[in-house]
DOLO-142221 format. One record per residue (C-alpha): x, y, z; residue in one letter; residue number from 1. Coordinates in nm, 2 decimals, padded with zeros to 4 digits, always signed. Each point is the difference from the previous one (the first is absolute). Example, Ala and Ser with C-alpha at 12.3 -4.5 7.8 and 13.67 -1.06 7.14 Angstrom:
- u  v  w  voba  pado
- +01.23  -00.45  +00.78  A  1
- +00.14  +00.34  -00.07  S  2
***
This chain:
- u  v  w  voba  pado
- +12.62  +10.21  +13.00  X  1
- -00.24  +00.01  +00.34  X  2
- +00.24  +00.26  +00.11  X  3
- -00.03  +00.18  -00.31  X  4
- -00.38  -00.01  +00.00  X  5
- -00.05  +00.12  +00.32  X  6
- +00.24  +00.30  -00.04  X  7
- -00.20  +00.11  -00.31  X  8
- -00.32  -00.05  +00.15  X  9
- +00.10  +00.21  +00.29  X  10
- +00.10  +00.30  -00.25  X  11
- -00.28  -00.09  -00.23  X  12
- -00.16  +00.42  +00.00  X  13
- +00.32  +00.11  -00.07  X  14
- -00.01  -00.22  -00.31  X  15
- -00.34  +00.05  -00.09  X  16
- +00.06  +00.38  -00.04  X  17
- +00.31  -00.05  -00.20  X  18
- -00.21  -00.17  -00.20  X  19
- -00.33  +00.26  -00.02  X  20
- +00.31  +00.30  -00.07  X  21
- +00.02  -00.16  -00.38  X  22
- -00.34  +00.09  -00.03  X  23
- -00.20  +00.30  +00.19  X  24
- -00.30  -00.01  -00.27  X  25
- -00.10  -00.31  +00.11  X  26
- +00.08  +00.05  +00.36  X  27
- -00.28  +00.28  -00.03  X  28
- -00.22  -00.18  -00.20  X  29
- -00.02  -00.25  +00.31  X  30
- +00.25  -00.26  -00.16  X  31
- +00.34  -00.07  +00.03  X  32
- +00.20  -00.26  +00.25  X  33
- -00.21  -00.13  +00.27  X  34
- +00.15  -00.28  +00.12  X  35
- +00.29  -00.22  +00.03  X  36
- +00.06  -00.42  +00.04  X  37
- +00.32  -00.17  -00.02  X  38
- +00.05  -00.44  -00.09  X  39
- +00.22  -00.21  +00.09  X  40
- +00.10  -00.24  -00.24  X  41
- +00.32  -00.21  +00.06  X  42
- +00.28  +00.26  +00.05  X  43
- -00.16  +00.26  -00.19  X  44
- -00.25  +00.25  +00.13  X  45
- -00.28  +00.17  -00.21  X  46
- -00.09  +00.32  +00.08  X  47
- -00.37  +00.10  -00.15  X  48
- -00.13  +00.32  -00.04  X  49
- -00.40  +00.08  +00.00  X  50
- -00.08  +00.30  -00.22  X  51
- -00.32  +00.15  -00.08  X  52
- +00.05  +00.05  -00.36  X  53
- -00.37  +00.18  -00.04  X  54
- -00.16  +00.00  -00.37  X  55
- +00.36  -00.09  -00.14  X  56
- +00.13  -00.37  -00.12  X  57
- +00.30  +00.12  +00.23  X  58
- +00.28  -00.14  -00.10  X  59
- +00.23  +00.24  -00.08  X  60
- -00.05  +00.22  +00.36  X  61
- +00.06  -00.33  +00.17  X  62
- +00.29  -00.14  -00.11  X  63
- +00.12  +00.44  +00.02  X  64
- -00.10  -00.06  +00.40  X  65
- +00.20  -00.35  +00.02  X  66
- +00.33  +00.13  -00.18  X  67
- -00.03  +00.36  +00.24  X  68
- +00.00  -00.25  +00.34  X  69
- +00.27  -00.26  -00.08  X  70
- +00.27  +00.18  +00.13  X  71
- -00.19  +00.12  +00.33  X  72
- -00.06  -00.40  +00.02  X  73
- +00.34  -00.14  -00.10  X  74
- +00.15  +00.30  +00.31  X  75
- -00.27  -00.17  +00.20  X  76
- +00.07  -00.39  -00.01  X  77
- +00.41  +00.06  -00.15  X  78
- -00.12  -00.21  -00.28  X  79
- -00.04  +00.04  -00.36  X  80
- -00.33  +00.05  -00.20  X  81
- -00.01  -00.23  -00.28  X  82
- -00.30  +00.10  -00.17  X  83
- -00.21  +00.31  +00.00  X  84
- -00.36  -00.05  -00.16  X  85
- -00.37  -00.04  +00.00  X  86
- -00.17  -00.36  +00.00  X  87
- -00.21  -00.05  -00.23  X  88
- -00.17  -00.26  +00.24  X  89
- -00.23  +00.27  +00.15  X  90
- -00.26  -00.18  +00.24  X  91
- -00.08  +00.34  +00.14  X  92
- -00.13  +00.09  -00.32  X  93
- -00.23  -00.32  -00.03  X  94
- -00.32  +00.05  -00.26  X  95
- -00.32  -00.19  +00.05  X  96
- -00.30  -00.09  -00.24  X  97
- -00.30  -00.25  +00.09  X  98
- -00.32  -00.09  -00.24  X  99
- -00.28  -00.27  -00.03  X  100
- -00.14  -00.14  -00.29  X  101
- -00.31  -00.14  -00.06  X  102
- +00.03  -00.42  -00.09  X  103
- -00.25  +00.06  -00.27  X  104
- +00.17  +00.30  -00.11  X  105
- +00.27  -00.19  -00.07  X  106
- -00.09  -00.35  -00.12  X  107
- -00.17  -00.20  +00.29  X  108
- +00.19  -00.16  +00.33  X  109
- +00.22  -00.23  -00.24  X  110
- +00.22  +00.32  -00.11  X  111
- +00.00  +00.10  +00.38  X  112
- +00.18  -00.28  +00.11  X  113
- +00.28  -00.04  -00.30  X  114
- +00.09  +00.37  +00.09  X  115
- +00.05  -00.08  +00.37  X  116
- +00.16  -00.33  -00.14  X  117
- +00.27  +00.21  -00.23  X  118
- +00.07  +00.16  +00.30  X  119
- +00.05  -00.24  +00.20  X  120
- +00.20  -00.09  -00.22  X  121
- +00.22  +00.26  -00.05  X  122
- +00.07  -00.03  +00.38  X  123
- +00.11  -00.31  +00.04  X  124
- +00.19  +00.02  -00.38  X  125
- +00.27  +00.25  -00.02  X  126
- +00.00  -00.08  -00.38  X  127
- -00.35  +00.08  -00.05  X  128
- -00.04  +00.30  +00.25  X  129
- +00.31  +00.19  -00.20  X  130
- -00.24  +00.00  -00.35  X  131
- -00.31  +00.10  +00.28  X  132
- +00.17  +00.29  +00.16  X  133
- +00.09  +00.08  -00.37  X  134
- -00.30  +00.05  -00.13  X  135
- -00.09  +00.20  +00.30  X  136
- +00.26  +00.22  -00.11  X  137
- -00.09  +00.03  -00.31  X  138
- -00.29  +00.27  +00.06  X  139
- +00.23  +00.19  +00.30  X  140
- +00.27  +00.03  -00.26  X  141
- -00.16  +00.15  -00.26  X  142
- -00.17  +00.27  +00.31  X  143
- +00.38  +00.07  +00.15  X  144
- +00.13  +00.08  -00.37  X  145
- -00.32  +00.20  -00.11  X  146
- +00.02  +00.26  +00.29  X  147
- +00.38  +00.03  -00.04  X  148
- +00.11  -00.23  +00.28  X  149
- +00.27  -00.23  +00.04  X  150
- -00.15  -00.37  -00.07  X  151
- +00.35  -00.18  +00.07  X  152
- -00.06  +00.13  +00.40  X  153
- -00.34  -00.14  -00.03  X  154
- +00.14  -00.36  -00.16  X  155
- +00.22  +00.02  +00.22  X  156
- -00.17  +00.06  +00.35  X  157
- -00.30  -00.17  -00.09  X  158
- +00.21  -00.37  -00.04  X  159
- +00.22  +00.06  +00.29  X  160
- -00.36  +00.03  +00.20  X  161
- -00.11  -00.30  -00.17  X  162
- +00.32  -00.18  +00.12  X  163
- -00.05  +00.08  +00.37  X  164
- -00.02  -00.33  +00.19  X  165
- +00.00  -00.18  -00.34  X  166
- -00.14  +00.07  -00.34  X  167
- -00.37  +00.04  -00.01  X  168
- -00.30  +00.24  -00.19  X  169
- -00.01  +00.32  +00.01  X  170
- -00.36  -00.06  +00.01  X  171
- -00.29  -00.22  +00.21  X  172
- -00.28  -00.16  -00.16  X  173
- -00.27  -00.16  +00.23  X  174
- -00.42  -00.11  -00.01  X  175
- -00.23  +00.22  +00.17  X  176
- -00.26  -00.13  +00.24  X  177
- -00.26  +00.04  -00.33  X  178
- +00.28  -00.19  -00.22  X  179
- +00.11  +00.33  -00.18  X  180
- +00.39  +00.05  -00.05  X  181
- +00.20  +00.29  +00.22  X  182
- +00.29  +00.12  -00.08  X  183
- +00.28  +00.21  +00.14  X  184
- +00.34  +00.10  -00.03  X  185
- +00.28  +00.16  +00.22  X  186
- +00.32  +00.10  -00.14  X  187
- +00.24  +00.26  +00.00  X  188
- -00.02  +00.33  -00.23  X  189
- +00.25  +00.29  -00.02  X  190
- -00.15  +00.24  -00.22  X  191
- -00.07  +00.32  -00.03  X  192
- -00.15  +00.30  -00.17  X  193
- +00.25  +00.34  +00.04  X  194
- +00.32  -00.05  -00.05  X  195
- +00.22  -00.14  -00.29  X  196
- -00.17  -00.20  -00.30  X  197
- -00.35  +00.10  +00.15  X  198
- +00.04  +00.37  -00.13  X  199
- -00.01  -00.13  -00.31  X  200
- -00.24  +00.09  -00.26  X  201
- -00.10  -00.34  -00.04  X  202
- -00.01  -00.08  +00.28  X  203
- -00.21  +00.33  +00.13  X  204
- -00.28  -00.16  -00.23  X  205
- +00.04  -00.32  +00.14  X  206
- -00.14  +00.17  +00.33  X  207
- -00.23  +00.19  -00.15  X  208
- -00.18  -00.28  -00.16  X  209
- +00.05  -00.21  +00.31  X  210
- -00.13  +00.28  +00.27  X  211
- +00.28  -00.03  +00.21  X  212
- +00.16  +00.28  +00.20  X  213
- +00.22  -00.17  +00.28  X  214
- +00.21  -00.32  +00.03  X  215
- -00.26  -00.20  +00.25  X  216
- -00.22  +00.03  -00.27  X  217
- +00.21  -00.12  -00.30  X  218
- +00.14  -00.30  +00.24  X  219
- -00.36  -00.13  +00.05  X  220
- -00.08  +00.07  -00.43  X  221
- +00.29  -00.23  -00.01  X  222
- -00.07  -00.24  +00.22  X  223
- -00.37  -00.05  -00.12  X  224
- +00.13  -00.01  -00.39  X  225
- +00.25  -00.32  +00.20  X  226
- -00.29  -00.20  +00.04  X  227
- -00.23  +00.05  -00.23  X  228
- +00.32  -00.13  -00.24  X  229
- +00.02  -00.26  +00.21  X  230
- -00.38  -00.04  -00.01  X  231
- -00.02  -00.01  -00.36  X  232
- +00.32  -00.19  -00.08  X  233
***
């Protein structure tokens, strides 16, 4: 496999425009293929392609771009390409969301500290963090399907996230210097708002009403509605 890598890595432009020829729209909309990394992992070698998938969940132009460069690949390392598609684990696409709240806003320092404690909790307890991360998902589910997006992709990348290094929240919960709670969150989020289920009707108003135009802006709508379910939950 080293072999393999290197030899890809060393024709890696050639790749990348095979790769931006599927798709000269995005290429001129400052999209497409940018990079390339290949894994080792025991005999087999995974090739990853970074693509710039704009406004658009992406999904369908990347797996177009991994199908059009298998061959090119397989000529390259006299090997065969097992698989051809995206990863829904998309770190590159990571969404974040912070608040504070006020401990009297909320119910005094006592409720503070059991919502760190479920937390902690929920880190150290595999059993209780799977019901935690749910509930999380709970508000970024009903988002994803609303605007026309594909929720399983969202299930799916934002557990694999929680998973790496071992199972733990998708969220943080600590006391501020002045006792109030803060809150973030960090997690994957694939979406988009051109392309696919996003031209729907529905999902047009969804937009509207949200004030939304690109997909930064719907990743961090999503990520904010993550933890204020977690919040209230």
């Amino acid at each position: 496999p080293q072999f393999s890598r290197l030899k890809i890595l060393g024709h890696k432009e050639e790749i990348l425009k095979i790769a931006n020829e599927q798709d000269q729209v995005l290429k001129k909309l400052g999209g497409g293929a940018v990079d390339l990394s290949c894994r080792i992992i025991d005999d087999y070698l995974v090739v990853h392609l970074l693509v710039n998938v704009k406004d658009a969940m992406g999904a369908n132009i990347v797996n177009t771009m991994c199908e059009s460069v298998a061959s090119k690949i397989e000529e390259l390392t006299d090997g065969k390409v097992i698989l051809r598609i995206i990863s829904n684990l998309a770190v590159e696409r990571l969404a974040h969301a912070r608040a504070v709240f006020g401990k009297d806003d909320i119910g005094g320092s006592d409720i503070v500290d059991r919502i760190i404690s479920a937390t902690d909790l929920a880190n150290s307890d595999p059993f209780r963090c799977a019901t935690h991360n749910k509930g999380i998902m709970n508000g970024i589910d009903a988002l994803v399907i609303a605007t026309g997006n594909d929720f399983r992709a969202v299930e799916s990348g934002a557990h694999a996230y929680a998973s790496l290094g071992g199972y733990h929240s998708l969220t943080s919960w600590e006391k501020t210097m002045d006792g109030d709670l803060a809150g973030s969150i960090e997690l994957p989020m694939p979406v988009g708002v051109i392309g696919g289920g996003t031209m729907s009707p529905y999902a047009r108003l969804s937009f509207k009403i949200l004030g939304v135009k690109t997909s930064t802006e719907l990743s961090c709508v999503a990520a904010s509605l993550g933890l204020a379910q977690n919040f209230a939950a």
